[in-house]
N, C-alpha and C positions, 0 to 999 in steps of 0.2 A: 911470581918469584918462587924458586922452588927451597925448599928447604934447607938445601948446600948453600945457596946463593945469600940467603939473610944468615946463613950462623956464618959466615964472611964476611956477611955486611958488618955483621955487631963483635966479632972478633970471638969466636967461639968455636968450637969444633961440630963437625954436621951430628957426629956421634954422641955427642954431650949434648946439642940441643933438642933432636930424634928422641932422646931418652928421658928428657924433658917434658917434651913435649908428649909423647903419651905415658906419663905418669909413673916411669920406671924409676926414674931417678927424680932426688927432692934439689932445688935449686936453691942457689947461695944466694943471699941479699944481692948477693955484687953483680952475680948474673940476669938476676931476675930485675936488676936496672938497668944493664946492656938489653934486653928482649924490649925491654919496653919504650927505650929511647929510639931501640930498631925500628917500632912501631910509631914511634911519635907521639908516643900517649906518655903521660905523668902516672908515677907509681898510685898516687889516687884515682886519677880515670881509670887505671886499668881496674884496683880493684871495688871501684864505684859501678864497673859492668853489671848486668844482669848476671850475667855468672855468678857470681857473689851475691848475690838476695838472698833474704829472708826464704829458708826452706822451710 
């Protein structure tokens, strides 16, 4: 799925999710639960990933 196609999916703009996504722009609670329902993950799974370990 390309990047336009999911900030569509989740009702978002491709330029605000882009911006997002690498780390230009800081994301809203409200958004960063549209990303993650895009994803199918609960705002825990997402930040229970390995991403988020102990550094």
């Amino acid at each position: 799925m390309s990047q336009e196609e999911f900030a569509n999916l989740i009702g978002m703009s491709r330029s605000y999710f882009g911006e997002v996504e690498t780390g230009k722009r800081n994301v809203a609670a409200v958004n960063l639960e549209k990303i993650t329902k895009g994803l199918g993950v609960s705002l825990a799974e997402f930040f229970d990933s390995e991403f988020f370990g102990e550094r």
